[in-house]
C-alpha positions, 0 to 999 in steps of 0.5 A: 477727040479726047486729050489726056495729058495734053496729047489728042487722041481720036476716039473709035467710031463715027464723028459726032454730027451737029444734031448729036453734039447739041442733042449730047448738049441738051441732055447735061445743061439746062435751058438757060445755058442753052439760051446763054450760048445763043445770045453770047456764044457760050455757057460754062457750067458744073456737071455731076455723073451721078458720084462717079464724076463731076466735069468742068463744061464749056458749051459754044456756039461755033460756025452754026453749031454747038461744041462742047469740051468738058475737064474731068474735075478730081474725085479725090482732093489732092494735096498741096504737096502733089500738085506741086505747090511750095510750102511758103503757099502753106503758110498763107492758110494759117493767116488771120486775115486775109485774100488770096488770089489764083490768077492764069491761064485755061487750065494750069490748075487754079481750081485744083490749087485753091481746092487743095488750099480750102481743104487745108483751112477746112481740116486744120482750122478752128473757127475759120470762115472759108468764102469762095467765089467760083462760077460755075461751082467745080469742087464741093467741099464738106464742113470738116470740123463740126 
């Protein structure tokens, strides 16, 4: 199944047996996720389509046998404006000081909102340090102001 916009829609073609799930897994993770999912039933990692994609991944263990979901993360940064966020959130990227947290649930775009505020920071901002603390590493973000 493949969800976009948050509507499930089949995909043509045969289901995937339990050998072509974990053999799909095996070919994107490494060896220690693998020996993750068995030990804790799971693993979430990065994953890189060469440049043409990069994918938020999710390997369980369910019923004997592996599953897999993986979330498109954006190749173009979005800006605060697009994503919705109000301008008072703006306002906290030009404090001297400071901690922000992004709390909620699976999926409501706490990445995709911090990305969008560390580009700010990173395009705007002289001699700002930007440290983030993320796992598994989605967004890759480029020094900006050297």
């Amino acid at each position: 199944m493949i969800r976009v916009h948050g509507i499930l829609h089949r995909v043509e073609g045969p289901p995937l047996r339990p050998e072509d799930t974990e053999e799909l897994m095996r070919s994107i993770t490494s060896e220690e996720n693998i020996q993750s999912t068995r030990e804790r039933g799971g693993a979430d990692f990065g994953f890189a389509f060469g440049e043409l994609a990069r994918f938020r991944t999710s390997v369980f263990k369910e019923k004997g046998n592996f599953g897999l979901v993986m979330r498109q993360i954006p190749s173009k940064m979005l800006t605060m404006e697009q994503i919705g966020l109000p301008p008072s959130a703006k306002e906290l990227l030009y404090k001297p000081r400071g901690l922000v947290l992004v709390t909620g649930p699976t999926g409501c775009g706490k990445t995709t909102s911090l990305a969008s505020m560390i580009n700010i920071i990173n395009e705007e901002r002289e001699e700002a340090h930007i440290i983030t603390i993320e796992d598994p590493i989605e967004y890759y973000h480029k020094h900006k102001r050297r």
